[in-house]
C-alpha positions in Angstrom: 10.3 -7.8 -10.0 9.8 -4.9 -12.4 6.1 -5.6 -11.6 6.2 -5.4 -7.7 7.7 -2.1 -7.8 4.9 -1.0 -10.2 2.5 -2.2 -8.1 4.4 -0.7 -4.6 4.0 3.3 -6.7 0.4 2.4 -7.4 -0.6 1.7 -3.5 1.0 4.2 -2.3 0.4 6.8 -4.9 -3.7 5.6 -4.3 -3.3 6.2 -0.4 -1.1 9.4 -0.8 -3.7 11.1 -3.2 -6.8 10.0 -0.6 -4.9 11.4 2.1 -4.5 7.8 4.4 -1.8 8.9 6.6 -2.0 6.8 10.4 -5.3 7.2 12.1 -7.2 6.8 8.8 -6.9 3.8 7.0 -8.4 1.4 4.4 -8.8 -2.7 4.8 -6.1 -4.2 2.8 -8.2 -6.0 0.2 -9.1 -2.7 -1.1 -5.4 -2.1 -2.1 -5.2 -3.6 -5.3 -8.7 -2.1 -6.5 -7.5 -0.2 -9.7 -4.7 -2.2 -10.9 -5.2 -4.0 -14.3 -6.7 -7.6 -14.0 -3.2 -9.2 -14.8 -1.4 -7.8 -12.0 -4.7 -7.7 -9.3 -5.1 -11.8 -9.6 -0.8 -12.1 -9.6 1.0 -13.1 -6.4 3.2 -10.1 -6.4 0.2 -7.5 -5.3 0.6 -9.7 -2.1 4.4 -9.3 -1.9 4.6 -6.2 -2.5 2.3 -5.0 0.5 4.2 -7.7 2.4 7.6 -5.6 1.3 5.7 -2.3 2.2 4.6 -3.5 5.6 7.6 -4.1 6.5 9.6 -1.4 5.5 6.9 0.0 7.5 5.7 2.7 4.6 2.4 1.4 5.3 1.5 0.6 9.0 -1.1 -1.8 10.0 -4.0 -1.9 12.1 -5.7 -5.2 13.2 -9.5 -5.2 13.7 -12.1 -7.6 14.1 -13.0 -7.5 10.4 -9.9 -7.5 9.1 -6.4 -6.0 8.4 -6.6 -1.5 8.4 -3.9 -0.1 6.5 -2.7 3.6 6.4 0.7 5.3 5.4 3.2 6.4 7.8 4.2 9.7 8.6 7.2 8.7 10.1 8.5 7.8 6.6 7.5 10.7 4.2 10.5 11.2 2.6 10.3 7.4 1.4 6.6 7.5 0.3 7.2 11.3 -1.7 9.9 9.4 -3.4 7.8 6.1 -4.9 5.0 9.0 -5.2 7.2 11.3 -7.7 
């Protein structure tokens, strides 16, 4: 558990710092890019964008290629919080 909520600051921290908020987003499988080897190959990075999704920090954008993520706006207070 301790590790899902490291790996929650670290995703959003990445796509606060790049600046990802709603109409520009990254594809999902770039998310864990960064994140030592033990915690990219672990099930958890998966939960935890699962947990993120639907708390809706992070909103999500189909496309033809593949799953677009970017943060929402709607919850900055939330995302400044896992940020600090």
């Amino acid at each position: 558990m301790e590790d899902r909520s490291t790996i929650k600051k670290f995703i959003v921290r990445k796509l606060y710092r790049k600046r990802m908020w709603l109409h520009k987003h990254t594809n999902i499988n770039n998310l864990p890019k960064g994140l030592s080897n033990e915690l990219r190959v672990s099930k958890e990075v998966k939960k935890a964008i699962e947990e993120l999704l639907k708390y809706q920090i992070l909103l999500s954008k189909p496309t033809h290629y593949g799953l677009e993520v970017s943060l929402n706006p709607k919850k900055i207070k939330e995302i400044e919080e896992l940020v600090d």
